[in-house]
N, C-alpha and C positions, 0 to 999 in steps of 0.2 A: 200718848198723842191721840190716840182714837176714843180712851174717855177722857178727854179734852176736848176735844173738836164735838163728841156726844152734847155735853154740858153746853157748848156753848150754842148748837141748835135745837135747844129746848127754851131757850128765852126769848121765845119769841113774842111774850107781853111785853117786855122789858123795851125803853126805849131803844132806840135805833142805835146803832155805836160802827154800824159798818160804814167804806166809802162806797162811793157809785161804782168808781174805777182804781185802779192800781193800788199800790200799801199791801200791807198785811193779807195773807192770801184769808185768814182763816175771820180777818174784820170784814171784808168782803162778803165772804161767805155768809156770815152773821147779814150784812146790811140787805142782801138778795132775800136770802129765809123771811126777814121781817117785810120787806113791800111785796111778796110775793103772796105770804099769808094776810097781808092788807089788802092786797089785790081782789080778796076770797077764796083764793088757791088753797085746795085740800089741804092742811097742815104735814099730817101725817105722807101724802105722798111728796108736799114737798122738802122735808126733811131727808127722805127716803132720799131721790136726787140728789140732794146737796152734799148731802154729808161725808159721799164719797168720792164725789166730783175731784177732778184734778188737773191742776193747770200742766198741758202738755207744749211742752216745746218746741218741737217738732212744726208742732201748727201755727205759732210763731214767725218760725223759721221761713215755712211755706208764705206766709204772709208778705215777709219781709222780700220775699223772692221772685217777685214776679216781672222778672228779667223778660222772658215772653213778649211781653207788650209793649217792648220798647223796640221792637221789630216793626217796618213800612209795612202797609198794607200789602203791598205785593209779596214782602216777603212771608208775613203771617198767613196770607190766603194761600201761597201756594204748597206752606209746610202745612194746614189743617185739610187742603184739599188736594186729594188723590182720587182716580181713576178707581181702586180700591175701594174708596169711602163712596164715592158718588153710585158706583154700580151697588155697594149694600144699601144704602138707601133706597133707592127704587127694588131693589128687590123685599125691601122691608113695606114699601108703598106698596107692591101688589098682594105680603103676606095680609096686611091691616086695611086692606082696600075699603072694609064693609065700615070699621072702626073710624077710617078719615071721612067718607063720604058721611058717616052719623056727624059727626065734628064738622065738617064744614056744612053740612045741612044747620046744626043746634047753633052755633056760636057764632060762622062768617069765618073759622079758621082757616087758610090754604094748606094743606098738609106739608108743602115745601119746607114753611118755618118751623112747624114741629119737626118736621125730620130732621132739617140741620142742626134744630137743638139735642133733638137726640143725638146725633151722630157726634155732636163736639163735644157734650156735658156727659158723656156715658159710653160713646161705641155700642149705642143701641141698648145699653142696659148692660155691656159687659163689663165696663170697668166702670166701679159705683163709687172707689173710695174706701179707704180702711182704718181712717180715724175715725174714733171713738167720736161720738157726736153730741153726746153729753159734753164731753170733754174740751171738745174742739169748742161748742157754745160758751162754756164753763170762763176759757182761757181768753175767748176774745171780746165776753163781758167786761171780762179784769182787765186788760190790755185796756188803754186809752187813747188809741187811735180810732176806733170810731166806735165806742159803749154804745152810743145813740140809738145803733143800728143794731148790735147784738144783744145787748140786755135785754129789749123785749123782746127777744128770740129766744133767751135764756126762761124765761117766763113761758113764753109759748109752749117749748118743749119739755115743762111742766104740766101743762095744762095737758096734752097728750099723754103724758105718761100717765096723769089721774085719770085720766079714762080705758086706760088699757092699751094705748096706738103708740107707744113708746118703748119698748125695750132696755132698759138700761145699760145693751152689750148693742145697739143701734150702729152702726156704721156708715160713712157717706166721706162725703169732699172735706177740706180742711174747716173751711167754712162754714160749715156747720147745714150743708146742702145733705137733702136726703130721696133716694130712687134713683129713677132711669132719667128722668129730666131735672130732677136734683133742686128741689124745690125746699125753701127754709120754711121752719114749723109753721110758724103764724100763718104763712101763705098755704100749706098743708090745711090749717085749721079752718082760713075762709074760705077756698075754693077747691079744697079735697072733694072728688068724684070717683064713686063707687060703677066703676064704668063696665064691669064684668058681671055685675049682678050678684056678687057674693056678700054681701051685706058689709062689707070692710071696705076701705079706703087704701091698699097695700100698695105704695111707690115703688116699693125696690122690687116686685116681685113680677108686677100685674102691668104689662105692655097697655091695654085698655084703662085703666085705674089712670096711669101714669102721661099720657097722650090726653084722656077728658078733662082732668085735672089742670094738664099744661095749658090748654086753650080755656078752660074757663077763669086759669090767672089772666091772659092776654086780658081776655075782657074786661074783669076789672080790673086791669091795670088804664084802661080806654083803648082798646084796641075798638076799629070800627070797620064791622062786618064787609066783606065782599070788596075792600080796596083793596089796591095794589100796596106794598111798602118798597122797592128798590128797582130801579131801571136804568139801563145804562145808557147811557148818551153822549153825543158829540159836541164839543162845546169851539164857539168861532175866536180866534185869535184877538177881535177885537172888542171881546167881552169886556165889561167893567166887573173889573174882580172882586171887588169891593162888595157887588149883589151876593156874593158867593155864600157856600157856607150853613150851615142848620138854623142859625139865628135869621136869617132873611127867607120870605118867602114870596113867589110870585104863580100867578097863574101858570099852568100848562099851553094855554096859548099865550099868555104874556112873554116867555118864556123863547117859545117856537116864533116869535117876533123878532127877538133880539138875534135869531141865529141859532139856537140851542136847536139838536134834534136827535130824533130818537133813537137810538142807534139798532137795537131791536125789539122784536115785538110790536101790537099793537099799540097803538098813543089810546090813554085813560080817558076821559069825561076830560077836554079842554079850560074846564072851572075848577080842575080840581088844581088846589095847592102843591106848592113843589120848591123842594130848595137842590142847589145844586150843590152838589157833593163832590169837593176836589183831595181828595184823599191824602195824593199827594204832588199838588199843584196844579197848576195850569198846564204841565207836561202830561200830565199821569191818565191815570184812570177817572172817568169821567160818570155821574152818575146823579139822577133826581130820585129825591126822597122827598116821601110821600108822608103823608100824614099820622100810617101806622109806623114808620120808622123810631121817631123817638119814644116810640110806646117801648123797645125792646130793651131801652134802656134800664126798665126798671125789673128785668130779667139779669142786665149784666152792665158795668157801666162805664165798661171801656167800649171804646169807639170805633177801634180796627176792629174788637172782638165782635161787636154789633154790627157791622158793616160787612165783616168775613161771614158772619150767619144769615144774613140777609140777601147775600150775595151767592151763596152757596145754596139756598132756598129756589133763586133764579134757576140755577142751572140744574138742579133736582129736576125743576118744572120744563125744561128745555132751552133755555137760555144758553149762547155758545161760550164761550169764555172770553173777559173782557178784552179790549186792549189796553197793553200796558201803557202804551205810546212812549215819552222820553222825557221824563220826570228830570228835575234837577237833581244831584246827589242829597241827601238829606244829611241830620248832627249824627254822630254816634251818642249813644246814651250819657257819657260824660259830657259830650259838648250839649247837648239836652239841659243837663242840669242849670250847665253856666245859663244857659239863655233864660230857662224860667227863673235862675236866681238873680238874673240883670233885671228882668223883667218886673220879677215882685220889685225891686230897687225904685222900680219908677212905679208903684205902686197899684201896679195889678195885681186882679186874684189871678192865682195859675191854681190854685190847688192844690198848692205846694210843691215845691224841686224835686220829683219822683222819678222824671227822666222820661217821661210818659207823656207822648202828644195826644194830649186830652183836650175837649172841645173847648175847656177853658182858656189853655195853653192857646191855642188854635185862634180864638177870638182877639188874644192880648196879640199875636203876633201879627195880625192882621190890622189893627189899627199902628200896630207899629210900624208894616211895613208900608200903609199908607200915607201917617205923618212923616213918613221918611222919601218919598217918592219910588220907594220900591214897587213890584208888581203884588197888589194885595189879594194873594191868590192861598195864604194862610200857611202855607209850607213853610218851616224857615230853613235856612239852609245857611253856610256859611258867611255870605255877605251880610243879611240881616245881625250874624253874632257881631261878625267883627264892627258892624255899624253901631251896638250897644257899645 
């Protein structure tokens, strides 16, 4: 089998004969070798990758599993945040004090959002992950749930390995995330920072490295210096719900006009942009996001998970804890399904019946519940199901 699979990453003149995704692990394998060496990728190192690469199951499995996020915001925020976690953070804030103040002077990063992301993606850099990260890239190129997104990743962490920044014994998240803040190669390869002065770029190793690195992804991802991203607030009974939501935005005084207010902290530059954020309903926890908010998205792209880091950032920085207020019951994860499967029926995108109140979910529901006269406050709860 291993001179077979040799033979067959040696033709790499030969035309192309793999697929993009799924089939034959070893046609695959072939189709990667060949646009990887069209790419200009080292030949020899990337053969070296390839050839003993192996689709793992496990990472898969984890894939298929992420039960987690089918959990309300409240209950997700208050299983990631603890009294525990909140006090290691600030005490991680005054180990790196010199570290965040260089990062918020160079980038406009608040050290809040770096912390929370350390604290959730890593526990500070103690727990990093133990798939193989070749592997873990390897398996969710081939997978055809989203190639899109990992084949150039697969590529990337080629391109790292011909330089020496790769490992082939590499370890990290299922994902193929690598270090303290768990960052994917390509994103390693544009805005890796060598933040300790050692002439290397070390994620897993180098608290400094891993922290300059995180903030100069924010940046390019459009993160804009010196804003606020999350603030919690009071919203009036007689709001139009409808304004609600990440897709609509109104001024901060526009806003404080209708009734909306801040519930603490200071109020931002009254021109700045703001959507109101009802997590979970017009009951629930109440909250304006800010312009850097959907920048985090492109760090992680669920939306409790974004919202519990963001929020968690807050009370780093001294923010009390929100109120929960008295949310409607929400679906169970099976009633989840039914709804974005009635949903696609009438021809929305949900982003497919995952069970996950995703911003997309969120937007169908909300024009649903307003062509229905319900309160369009984006929640759905059992009246909107039973109304499909």
């Amino acid at each position: 089998m291993r001179t077979t699979l040799f033979a067959l990453l040696t033709l790499a003149a030969t035309p192309a004969i793999g697929q993009t995704c799924g089939g034959p692990v070893d046609s695959f394998r072939q189709g990667a070798l060949e646009e990887a060496i069209g790419m200009g990728l080292d030949p020899t190192a990337t053969r070296d990758f390839l050839m003993t690469a192996n689709i793992d199951p496990a990472v898969l499995n984890a894939d298929r599993s992420q039960g987690v996020f089918q959990l309300d915001f409240v209950s997700f925020s208050q299983r990631l945040i603890s009294a525990n976690r909140l006090q290691n953070a600030r005490s991680f804030s005054d180990r790196y004090d010199a570290v965040f103040d260089r990062i918020e002077t160079t980038y406009g990063v608040p050290r809040g959002i770096l912390l929370a992301f350390w604290a959730f993606e890593t526990d500070f850099g103690q727990v990093q992950g133990t798939f193989n990260t070749r592997d873990a890239l390897f398996t969710l190129a081939h997978d055809c749930r989203r190639p899109d997104l990992f084949r150039p990743e697969l590529f990337a962490a080629i391109e790292l390995y011909a330089r020496g920044d790769f490992p082939l014994d590499t370890t990290g998240a299922w994902a193929g995330e690598i270090g303290q803040v768990q960052m994917l190669p390509r994103d390693i390869i544009d805005n890796g920072v060598d933040g300790d002065g050692d002439g290397q770029v070390t994620l897993k190793t180098s608290a400094e490295d891993a922290l300059l690195s995180g903030a100069n992804l924010l940046v390019d991802l459009g993160w804009t210096p010196d804003q606020p991203v999350l603030q919690e607030i009071s919203v009036p009974a007689s709001l139009d719900w409808t304004q609600t939501g990440l897709d609509k935005q109104k001024t901060v005084a526009e806003w404080q006009a209708l009734g909306v207010n801040i519930r603490n902290g200071a109020a931002p530059d009254p021109g700045l942009a703001a959507s109101v954020l009802l997590p979970m309903g017009r009951g629930g926890p109440a909250f304006f996001a800010y312009p850097n908010f959907p920048v985090l998205f492109e760090w992680n792209q669920s939306l409790t998970y974004v919202l519990t880091t963001a929020y968690f950032a807050t009370r780093i920085e001294g923010a009390p804890v929100y109120d929960t207020g008295n949310p409607e019951t929400g679906l169970s994860g099976e009633q989840m399904v039914q709804l974005q499967e009635r949903l696609q029926a009438l021809g929305y995108d949900v982003g497919g019946a995952d069970g996950i109140l995703g911003e997309k979910t969120r937007e169908a529901v909300q024009q649903e519940q307003a062509r229905r006269g319900l309160p369009a406050d984006a929640w759905p709860t059992a009246v909107l199901l039973e109304a499909l």
